[in-house]
Rosetta silent file (secondary structure, phi, psi, omega in degrees, C-alpha in Angstrom):
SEQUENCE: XXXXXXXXXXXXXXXXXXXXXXXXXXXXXXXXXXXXXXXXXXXXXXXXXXXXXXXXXXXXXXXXXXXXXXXXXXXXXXXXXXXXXXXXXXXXXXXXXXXXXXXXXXXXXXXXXXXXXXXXXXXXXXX
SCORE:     score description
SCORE:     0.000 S_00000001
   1 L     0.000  -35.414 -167.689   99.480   53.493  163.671 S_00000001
   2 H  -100.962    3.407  162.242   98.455   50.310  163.202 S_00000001
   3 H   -77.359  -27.707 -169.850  101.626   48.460  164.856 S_00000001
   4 H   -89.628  -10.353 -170.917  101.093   50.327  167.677 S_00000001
   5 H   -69.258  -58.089  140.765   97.689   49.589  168.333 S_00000001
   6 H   -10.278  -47.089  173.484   98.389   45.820  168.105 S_00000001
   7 H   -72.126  -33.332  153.958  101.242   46.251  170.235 S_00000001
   8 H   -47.826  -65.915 -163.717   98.717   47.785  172.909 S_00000001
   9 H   -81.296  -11.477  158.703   96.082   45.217  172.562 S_00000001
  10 H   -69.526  -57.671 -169.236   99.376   42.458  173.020 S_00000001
  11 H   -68.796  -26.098  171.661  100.256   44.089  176.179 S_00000001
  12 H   -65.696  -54.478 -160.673   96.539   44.539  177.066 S_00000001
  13 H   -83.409  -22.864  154.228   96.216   40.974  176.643 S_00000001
  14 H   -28.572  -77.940 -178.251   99.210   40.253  178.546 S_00000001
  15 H   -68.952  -31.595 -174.173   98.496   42.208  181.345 S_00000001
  16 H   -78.090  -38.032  167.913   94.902   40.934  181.747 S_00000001
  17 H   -41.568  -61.048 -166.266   95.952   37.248  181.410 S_00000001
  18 H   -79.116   -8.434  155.837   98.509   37.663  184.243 S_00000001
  19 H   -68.403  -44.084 -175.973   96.014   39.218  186.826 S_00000001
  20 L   -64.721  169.345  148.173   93.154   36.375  186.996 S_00000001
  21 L   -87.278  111.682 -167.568   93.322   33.471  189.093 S_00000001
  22 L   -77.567  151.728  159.022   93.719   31.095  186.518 S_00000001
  23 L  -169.220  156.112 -177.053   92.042   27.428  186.738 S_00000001
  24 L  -135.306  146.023 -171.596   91.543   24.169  185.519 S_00000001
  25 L  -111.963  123.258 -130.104   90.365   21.156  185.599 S_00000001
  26 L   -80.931 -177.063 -178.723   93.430   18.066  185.367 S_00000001
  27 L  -119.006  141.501 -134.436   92.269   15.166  183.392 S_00000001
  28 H   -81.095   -6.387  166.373   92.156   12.152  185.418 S_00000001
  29 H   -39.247  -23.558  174.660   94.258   10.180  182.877 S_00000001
  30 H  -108.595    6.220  174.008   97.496   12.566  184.175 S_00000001
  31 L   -42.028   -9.254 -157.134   97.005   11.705  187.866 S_00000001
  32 L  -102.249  -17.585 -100.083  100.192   10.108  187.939 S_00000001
  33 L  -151.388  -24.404  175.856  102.012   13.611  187.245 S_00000001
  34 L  -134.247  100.602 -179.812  100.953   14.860  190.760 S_00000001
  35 H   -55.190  -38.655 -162.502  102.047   12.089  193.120 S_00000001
  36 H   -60.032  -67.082 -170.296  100.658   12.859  196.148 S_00000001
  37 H   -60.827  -21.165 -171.936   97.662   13.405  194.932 S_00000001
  38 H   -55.070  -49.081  160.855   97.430   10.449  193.322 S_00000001
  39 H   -33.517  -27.512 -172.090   97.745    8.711  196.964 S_00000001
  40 H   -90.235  -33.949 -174.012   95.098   10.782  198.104 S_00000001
  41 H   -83.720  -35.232  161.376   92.574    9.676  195.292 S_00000001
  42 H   -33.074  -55.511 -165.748   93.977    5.750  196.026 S_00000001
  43 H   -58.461  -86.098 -179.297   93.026    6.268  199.526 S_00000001
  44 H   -15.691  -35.309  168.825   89.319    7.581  198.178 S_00000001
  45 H   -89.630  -26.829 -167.502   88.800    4.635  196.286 S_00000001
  46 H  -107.835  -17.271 -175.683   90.016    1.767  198.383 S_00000001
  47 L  -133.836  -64.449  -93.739   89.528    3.228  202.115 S_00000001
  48 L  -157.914   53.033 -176.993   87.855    6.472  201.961 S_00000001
  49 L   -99.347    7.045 -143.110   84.279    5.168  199.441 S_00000001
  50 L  -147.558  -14.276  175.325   81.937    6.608  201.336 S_00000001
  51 L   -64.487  140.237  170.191   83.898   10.325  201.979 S_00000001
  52 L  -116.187  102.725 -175.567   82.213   13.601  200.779 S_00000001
  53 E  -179.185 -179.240  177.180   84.574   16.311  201.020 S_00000001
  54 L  -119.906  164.252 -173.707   87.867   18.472  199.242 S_00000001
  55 L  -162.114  147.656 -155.769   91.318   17.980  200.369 S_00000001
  56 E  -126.919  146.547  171.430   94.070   20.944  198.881 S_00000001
  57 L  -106.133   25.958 -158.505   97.374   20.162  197.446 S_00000001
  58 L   -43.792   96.482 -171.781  100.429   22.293  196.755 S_00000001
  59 L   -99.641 -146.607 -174.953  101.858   21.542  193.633 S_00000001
  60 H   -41.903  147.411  162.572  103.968   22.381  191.038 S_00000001
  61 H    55.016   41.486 -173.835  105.363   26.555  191.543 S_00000001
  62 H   100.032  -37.127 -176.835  103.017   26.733  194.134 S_00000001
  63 L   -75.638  167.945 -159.011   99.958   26.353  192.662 S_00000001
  64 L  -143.983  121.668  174.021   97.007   24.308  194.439 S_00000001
  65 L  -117.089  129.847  178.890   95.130   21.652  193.500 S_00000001
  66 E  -107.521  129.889 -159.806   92.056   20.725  194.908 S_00000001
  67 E  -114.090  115.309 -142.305   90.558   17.156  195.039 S_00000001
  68 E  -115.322  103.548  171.333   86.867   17.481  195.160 S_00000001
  69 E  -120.211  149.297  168.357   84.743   13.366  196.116 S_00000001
  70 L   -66.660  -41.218 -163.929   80.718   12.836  196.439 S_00000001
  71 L   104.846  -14.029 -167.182   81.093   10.022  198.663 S_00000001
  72 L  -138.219  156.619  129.920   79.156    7.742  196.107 S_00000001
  73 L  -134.192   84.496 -171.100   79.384    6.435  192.752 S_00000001
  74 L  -117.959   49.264  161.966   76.130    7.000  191.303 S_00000001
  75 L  -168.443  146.437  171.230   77.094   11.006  190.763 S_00000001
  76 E  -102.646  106.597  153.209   79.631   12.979  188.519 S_00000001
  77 E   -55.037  176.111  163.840   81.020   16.301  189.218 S_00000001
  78 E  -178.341  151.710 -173.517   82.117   18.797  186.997 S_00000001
  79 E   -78.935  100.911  134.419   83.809   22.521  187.482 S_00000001
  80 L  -157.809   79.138  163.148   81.837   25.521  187.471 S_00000001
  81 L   161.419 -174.459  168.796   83.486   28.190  188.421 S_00000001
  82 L  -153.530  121.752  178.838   85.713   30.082  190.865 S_00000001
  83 E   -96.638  111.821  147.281   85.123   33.202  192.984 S_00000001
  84 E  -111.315  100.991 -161.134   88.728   34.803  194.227 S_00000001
  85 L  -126.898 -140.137  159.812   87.932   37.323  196.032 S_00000001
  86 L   -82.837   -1.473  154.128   88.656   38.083  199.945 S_00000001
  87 L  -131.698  176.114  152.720   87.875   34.064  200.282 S_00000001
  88 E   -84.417   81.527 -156.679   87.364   31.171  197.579 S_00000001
  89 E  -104.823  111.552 -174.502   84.753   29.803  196.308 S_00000001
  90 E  -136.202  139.537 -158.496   84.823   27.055  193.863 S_00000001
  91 E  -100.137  135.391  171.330   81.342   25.925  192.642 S_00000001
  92 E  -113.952  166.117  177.560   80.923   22.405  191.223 S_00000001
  93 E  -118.698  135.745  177.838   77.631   20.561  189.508 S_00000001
  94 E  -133.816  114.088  168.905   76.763   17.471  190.557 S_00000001
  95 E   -86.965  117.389  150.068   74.963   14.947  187.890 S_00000001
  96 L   -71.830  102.259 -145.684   73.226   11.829  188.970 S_00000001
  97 L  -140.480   90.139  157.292   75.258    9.772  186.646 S_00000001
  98 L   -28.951  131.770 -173.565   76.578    6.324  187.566 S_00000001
  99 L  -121.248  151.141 -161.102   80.610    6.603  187.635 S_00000001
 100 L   -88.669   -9.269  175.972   82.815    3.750  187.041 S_00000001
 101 L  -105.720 -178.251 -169.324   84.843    4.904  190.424 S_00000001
 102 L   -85.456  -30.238 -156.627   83.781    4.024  193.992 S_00000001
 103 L  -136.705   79.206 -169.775   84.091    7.490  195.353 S_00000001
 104 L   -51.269  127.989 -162.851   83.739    9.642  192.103 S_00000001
 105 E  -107.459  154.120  154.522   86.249   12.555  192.383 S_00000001
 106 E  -148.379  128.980  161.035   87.133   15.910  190.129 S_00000001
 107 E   -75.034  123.948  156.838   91.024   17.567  190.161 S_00000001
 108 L   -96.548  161.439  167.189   90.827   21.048  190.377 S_00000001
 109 L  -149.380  156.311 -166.956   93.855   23.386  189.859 S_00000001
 110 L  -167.202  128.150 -171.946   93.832   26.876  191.039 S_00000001
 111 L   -79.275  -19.995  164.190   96.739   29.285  190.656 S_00000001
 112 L  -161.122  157.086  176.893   96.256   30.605  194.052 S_00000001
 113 L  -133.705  156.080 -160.282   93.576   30.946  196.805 S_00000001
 114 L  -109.630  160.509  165.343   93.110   33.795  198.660 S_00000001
 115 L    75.083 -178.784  121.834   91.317   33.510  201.965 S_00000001
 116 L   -26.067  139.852  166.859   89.123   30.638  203.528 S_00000001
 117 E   -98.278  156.565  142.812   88.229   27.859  200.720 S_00000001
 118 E  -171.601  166.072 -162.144   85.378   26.547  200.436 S_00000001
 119 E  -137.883  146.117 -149.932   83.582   24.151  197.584 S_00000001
 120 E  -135.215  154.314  162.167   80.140   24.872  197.332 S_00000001
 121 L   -92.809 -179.362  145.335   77.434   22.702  194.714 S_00000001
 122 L   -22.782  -40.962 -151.834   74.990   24.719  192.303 S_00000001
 123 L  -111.527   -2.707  153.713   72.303   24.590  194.758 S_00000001
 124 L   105.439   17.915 -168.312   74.753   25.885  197.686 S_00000001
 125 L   -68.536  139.475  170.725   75.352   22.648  199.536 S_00000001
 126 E  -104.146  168.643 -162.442   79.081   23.109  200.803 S_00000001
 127 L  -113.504    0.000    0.000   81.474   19.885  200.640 S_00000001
């Protein structure tokens, strides 16, 4: 009785795992591992210091990474959350923080987006 119930709650855990839209946020220390992007976050620092905005990726299998800048760098993002529904919504925080980059940035990853994107702040400002 009690193998199968385990064996349920594996397959439960399985199955629930493989339904969300999984995401994460990359660390920026691996940037070199998605080439592209890395160009795109070059550009941001050296050309681009003053942009506020997201720019989408297609990366490994498909999957999408989104590159999220303030425009400044006296503020930090950080990820939190994602709505995937019939569009996308992925909500960031923005800390008045001095950041050591010109145009402070966050890598998102997202296994798929459904819909219209859009990147929204805490307080509902979209990007």
């Amino acid at each position: 009785m009690k193998k199968r119930f385990l064996t349920l709650f594996i397959l439960l855990i399985i199955f629930l795992s493989a339904c969300g839209h999984n995401t994460w946020v990359l660390e920026k220390d691996r940037l070199s591992e998605v080439g592209g992007v890395a160009n795109y976050v070059e550009q941001l620092q050296n050309n681009q210091s003053d942009f506020r905005g997201f720019r989408v990726f297609t990366i490994s299998e498909g999957k999408k990474m989104v590159v999220v800048s303030t425009g400044s760098s006296d503020q930090i993002l950080s990820f939190t959350g994602a709505d995937v529904s019939n569009n996308t919504t992925i909500t960031v925080e923005e800390e008045n923080k001095q950041s050591d980059e010109e145009n402070s940035y966050i890598l998102i990853g997202i296994d798929k987006i459904e819909g219209e994107l859009s990147v929204v702040g805490e307080s509902g400002e979209e990007y």
